[in-house]
Every structure is written in structure tokens, then in C-alpha cells.
C-alpha positions, -999 to +999 in steps of 0.1 A: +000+000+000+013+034-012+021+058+018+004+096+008+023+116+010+018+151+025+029+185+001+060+198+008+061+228+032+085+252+018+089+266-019+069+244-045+071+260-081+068+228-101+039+204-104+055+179-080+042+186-046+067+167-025+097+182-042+107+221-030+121+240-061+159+245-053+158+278-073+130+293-054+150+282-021+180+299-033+159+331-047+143+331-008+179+328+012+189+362-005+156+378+005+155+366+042+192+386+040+181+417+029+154+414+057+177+407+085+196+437+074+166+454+073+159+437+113+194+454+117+184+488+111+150+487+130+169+472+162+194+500+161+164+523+160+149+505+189+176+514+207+180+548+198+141+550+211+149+537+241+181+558+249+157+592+241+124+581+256+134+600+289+146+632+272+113+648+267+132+684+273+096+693+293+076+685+260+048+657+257+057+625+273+044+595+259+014+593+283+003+626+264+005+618+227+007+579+229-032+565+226-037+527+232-072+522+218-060+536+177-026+515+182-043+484+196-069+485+166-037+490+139-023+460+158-057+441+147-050+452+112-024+440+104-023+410+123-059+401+105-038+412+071-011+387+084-035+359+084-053+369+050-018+368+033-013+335+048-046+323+030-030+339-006+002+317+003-023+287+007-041+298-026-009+297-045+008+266-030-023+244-036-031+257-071-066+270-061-085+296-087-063+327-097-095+348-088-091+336-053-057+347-048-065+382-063-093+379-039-070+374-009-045+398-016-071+426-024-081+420+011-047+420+022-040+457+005-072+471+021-062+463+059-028+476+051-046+504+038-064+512+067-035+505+089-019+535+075-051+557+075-052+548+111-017+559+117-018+592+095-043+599+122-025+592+148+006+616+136-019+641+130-035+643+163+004+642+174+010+672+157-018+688+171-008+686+204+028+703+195+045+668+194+068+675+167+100+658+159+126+683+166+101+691+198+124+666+220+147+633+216+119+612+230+096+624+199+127+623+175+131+589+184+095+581+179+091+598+146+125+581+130+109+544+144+075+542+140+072+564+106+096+539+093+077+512+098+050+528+077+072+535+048+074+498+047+041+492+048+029+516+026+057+500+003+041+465+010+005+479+000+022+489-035+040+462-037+006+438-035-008+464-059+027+455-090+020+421-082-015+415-086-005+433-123+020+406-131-008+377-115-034+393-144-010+398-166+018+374-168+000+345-148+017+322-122+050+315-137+078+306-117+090+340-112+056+356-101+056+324-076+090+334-059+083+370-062+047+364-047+070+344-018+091+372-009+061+395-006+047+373+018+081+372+039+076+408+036+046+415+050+052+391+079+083+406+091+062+437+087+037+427+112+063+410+136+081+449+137+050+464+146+043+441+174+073+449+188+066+488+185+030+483+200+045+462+228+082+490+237+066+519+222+032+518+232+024+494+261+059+502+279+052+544+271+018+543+288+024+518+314+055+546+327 
């Protein structure tokens, strides 16, 4: 009796199931370098953060500007835009309907969408209340950290956008597969970043 055999859980470009593509493996190791670089230069920036989040140089502290209730529902965002990427993954490693993938990643764009609506919000209603930048190294800190992480996002969200082109377009050859893989690394390392700035910028800044 023939064992089944269950798909392969990494890279699968090819119509064999059980056999990753070494390619795509390869293309994916230079990809999850750039992003620990990029891990690099959000750590240092934690840091920075932290060294400045005293120095508020009689400004707003972080109990002023900081407002859990926006920040916890951005959190939802993207963590529910985490989990409808992870359903386009599943679309595209199981060969489901193209439509269904488009549908999954349209979904995907408008939570990141919101996410940064949300957040443009938030900066505003910062700027309101005087918290500018150059107002004191605790909001310079904030505003080089968490605007970066936006930047990425809002790169993500056109990203989604060049890639649901090429899906119409060019179809699901191999290299809309691995770029449609890197995406996805992309947007998770996305959301894991943000969890850590809800978590040290925003639980630790209104818990002090």
C-alpha cells in the first residue's frame, strides 16, 4: 500500500508537490538577507528609542501623545492582514482559482490600507498637540521608528498592488511564484516589527 504523501512545506514551483524547487530556495535565502539587514536597522532604532524616551526636554511624554485604543486596533489590522496573506500563500501553494488569490490579496491591501489611515491619524493628532520631531529626543526617536515602519508598509500595499498586475498579466509562472514568496516574507516581518513597537513603544510608554 502506497504511503500519501503530504505537500512539501517550503517553496513548490513545479507540479511535484513533494519536491521544493531548489531555485526558489535559493531566490528566498537572499531575500531573508536583505530582511535581516533590514531587522538590523529597526533594532538599532529601537535602541535609539529607548536611549531618548526619557529626554522629553519638558515636552509631551508618551502618556500625552501615545493613545492605546488607535494603536491596539492598527495592531488588529495587520495581524488580520497577516492571516489573509497566509490564505493567498495557501491559494498559491495548492493551485486553487487565480480569482481567489487576487481575492485574498485585495483583502490584504485594504487592511494595510487602513493601517496606514489609522496611523496618518494618529501623527496628526500628534501634531496637534505640539508633538513635533525636533520638539524633544523622545519624539525624535518616535518619529525616525514608528514612521519607518510605515514606509514599509505603505511599500508593502504597492507592492501587492505590482504584483497582482504581473498575476493578471503574466499569470503564475515561476518567477511571479517566488516574487509572490518574498512578498509574503515581507509582509510578515512587517507585522512582527509592529508588534514589537505596540508592545516598547506603546504598552511600555503608557504603562510609565
Amino acid at each position: 500500500m502506497t504511503a500519501v504523501r503530504a505537500p512539501h512545506p517550503g517553496p513548490v514551483l513545479d507540479d511535484h508537490a513533494d519536491v521544493p524547487d531548489r531555485e526558489a530556495e535559493q531566490g528566498l535565502f537572499g531575500f531573508w538577507l536583505f530582511l535581516m539587514s533590514d531587522a538590523i536597522i529597526f533594532a538599532l532604532l529601537f535602541a535609539t528609542y529607548g536611549v531618548m524616551l526619557a529626554g522629553t526636554a519638558g515636552g509631551p511624554t508618551p502618556r500625552d501623545v501615545l493613545e492605546l485604543r488607535p494603536a491596539f486596533i492598527e495592531t488588529c489590522l495587520l495581524l488580520a492582514s497577516s492571516f489573509t496573506w497566509g490564505m493567498a500563500s495557501l491559494s498559491l501553494k495548492y493551485r486553487d482559482s487565480r480569482a481567489r488569490l487576487l481575492g485574498w490579496m485585495a483583502i490584504t491591501l485594504l487592511l494595510g490600507i487602513g493601517f496606514l489611515v489609522m496611523e496618518l491619524r494618529d501623527f496628526a493628532t500628534m501634531f496637534a498637540h505640539d508633538a513635533w520631531p525636533q520638539r524633544s529626543g523622545f519624539l525624535s526617536g518616535f518619529f525616525a521608528l514608528v514612521p519607518l515602519h510605515g514606509l514599509h508598509v505603505t511599500t508593502g500595499c504597492l507592492w501587492i498592488i505590482v504584483m497582482a498586475v504581473q498575476v493578471v498579466t503574466l499569470g503564475l509562472d515561476e518567477r511571479v511564484k517566488i516574487n509572490l514568496l518574498r512578498l509574503g516574507l515581507f509582509w510578515h516581518f512587517l507585522d512582527i516589527v509592529w508588534i514589537a513597537i505596540f508592545s516598547v513603544v506603546y504598552l511600555q510608554g503608557l504603562a510609565a
